[in-house]
N, C-alpha and C positions, 0 to 999 in steps of 0.2 A: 494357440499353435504349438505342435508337441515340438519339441527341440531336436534338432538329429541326433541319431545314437550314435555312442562313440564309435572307433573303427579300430580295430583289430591292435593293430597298433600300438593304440592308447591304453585299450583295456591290456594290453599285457604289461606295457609300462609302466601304471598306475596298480597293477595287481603283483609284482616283483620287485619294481623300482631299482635300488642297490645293487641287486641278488644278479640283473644280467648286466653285461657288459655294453651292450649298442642292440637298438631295438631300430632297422631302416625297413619303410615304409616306400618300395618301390616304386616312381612314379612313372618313369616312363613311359611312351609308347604301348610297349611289346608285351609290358607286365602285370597290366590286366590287377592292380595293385598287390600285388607278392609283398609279403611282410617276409624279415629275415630275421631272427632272433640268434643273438652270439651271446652263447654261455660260458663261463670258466669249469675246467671238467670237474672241479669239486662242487661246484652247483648245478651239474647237469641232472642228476639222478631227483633231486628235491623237484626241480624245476618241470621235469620230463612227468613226474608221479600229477603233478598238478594240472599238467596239460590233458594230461589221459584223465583225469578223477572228477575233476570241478567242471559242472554240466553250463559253467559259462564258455569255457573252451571247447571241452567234449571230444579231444582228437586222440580217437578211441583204434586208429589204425596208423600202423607204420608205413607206407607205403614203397619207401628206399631208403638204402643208405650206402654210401659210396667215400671214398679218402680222395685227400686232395693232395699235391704236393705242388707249394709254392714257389719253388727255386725256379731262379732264372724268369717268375712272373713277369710280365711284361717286356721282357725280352724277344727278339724275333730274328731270323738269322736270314729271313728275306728280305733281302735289299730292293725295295719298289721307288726308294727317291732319286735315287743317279743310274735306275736302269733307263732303259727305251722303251716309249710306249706301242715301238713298232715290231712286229715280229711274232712269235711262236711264244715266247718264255721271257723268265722276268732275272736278274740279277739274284744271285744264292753265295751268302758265306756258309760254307759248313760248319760255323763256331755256335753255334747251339746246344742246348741239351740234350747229350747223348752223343753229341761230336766233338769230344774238345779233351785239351790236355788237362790231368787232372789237378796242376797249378793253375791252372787259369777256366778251372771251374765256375761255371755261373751261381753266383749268389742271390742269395735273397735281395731283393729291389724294395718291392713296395709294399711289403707284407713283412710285420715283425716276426711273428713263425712262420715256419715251414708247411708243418702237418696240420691237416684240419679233417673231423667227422662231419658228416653234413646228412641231418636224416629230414626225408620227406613227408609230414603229418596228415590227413584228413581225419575231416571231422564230417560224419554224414549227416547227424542229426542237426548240424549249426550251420552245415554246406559252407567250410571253409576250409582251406588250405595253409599251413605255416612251413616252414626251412628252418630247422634249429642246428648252428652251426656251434663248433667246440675245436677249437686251436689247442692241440696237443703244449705242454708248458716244456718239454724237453725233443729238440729237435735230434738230439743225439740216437732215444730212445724213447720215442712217442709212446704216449701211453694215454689213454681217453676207460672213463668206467663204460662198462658194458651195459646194454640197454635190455637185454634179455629178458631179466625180472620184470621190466614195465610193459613191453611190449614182444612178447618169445618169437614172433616172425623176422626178429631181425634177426639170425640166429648164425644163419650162412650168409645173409650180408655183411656180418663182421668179419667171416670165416675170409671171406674175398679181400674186404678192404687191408685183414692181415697179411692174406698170401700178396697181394699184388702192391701194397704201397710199406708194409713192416709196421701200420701201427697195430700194438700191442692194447687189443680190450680187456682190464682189469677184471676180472669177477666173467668170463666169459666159461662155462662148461666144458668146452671142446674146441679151446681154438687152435686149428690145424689148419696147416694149407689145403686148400680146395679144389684149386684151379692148375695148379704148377705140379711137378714131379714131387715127391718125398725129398728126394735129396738135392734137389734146385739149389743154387746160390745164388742168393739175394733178390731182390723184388721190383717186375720186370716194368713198373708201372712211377717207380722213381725216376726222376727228370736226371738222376745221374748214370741211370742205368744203361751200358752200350746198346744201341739202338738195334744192333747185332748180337749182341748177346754177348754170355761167357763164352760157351758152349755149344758143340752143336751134337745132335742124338741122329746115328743110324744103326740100319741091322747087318753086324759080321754074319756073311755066311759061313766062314771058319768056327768061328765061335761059338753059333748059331742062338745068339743074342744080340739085345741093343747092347751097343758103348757109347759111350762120351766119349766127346777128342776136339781137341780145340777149331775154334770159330777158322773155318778156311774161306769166309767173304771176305772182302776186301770193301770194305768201309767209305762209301762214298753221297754225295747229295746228289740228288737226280732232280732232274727242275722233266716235266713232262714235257712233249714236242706235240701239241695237237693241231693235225689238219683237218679242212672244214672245206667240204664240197660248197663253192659259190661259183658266182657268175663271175667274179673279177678272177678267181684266182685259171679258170678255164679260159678267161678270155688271154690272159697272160701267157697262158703254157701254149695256146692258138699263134700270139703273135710272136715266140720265141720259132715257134716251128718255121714257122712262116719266114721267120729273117736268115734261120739258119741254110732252107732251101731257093734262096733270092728271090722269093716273091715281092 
């Protein structure tokens, strides 16, 4: 009887060992078993070249790459335990990320850094899938090496993950913002960033250009009000009529 072959997992575990940090083997449900491999960024470049080269892996495509930022993780500013399960809407503190006084900033919870890469792997020849994830080591001034040299289609997905989250890819070519204005400040996909912005851009017809001039919304939590054509709520609005004219 042959013995089952190992599983993804294992062979990466037993092929790196020391070198990654946590190799999870997703079991749940929904995950169809999703392996996630967490790198430290001085061993992602060694790690990443093996993944692409050695035809037991074979994951010879990038398929994404995106930034994370973990402030305020598990935190939520919807209050669903002491609202009413009756009604249109649900209980909202505005004290979230992106609403809140900058002492009493949401901090990190349950994630020891902040910043993390997170690139998407296939391998078509081996028909598998990996998530190779890299925790920036300075949340100050994240910095992760660039993946470029191993696989060059990640090239404007760092371009992005720079403009919109600030981390800084090491060894990257061209990294410039992509997505925001040249002169933007700050990056609008950070969990500290005003959820309104700095800024806001229209066009003077005096001037007959765009200006900047500061944010004139006014900063508020909006919980949505949705109505829903039924039979009870028509029957309702029937016996309101009905009592108002004495029937």
């Amino acid at each position: 009887m042959a013995e089952p072959e190992n599983t993804l997992a294992q062979r990466l575990q037993a092929r790196f060992g020391d070198r990654i940090v946590e190799c999870i083997e997703h079991t749940y449900a929904h995950a169809h078993g999703e392996v996630t491999l967490v790198v430290a960024p001085d061993r992602l470049l060694e790690v990443a070249r093996v993944l692409r080269d050695e035809p037991e892996f074979g994951f010879e495509q990038l398929t994404d790459l995106c930034g994370i930022d973990y402030l305020g993780y598990g935190q939520v500013e919807w209050d669903t335990e002491d609202a009413t399960s009756e009604g249109y809407s649900r209980g909202v503190e505005g004290l979230g990320p992106g609403r809140f006084d900058w002492d009493s900033r949401p901090r990190p919870d349950r994630q020891a850094k902040r910043f993390a890469s997170v690139v998407h792997l296939l391998s078509i020849r081996n028909n598998q899938r990996l998530r190779l994830r890299t925790y920036a080591g300075d949340d100050a001034l994240p910095v992760i090496p660039s993946l470029v040299d191993v696989w060059p289609g990640v090239n404007w997905f760092e371009r992005e993950a720079f403009d919109l989250f600030g981390i800084v890819y090491e060894g990257h070519p061209d990294l410039r913002r992509i997505l925001t204005d040249y002169g933007f400040v700050g990056h609008p996909f950070r969990k500290d960033f005003p959820l309104i912005g700095n800024v806001e851009v229209r066009y003077d017809a005096e001037q007959e250009r765009v200006i900047y001039q500061p944010v004139t919304i006014e900063p508020r939590v909006l919980v949505p009000r949705v109505l829903r054509q039924d039979s009870r709520r028509e029957q309702a609005e029937a016996e309101i009529a009905n009592a108002a004219a004495g029937k």
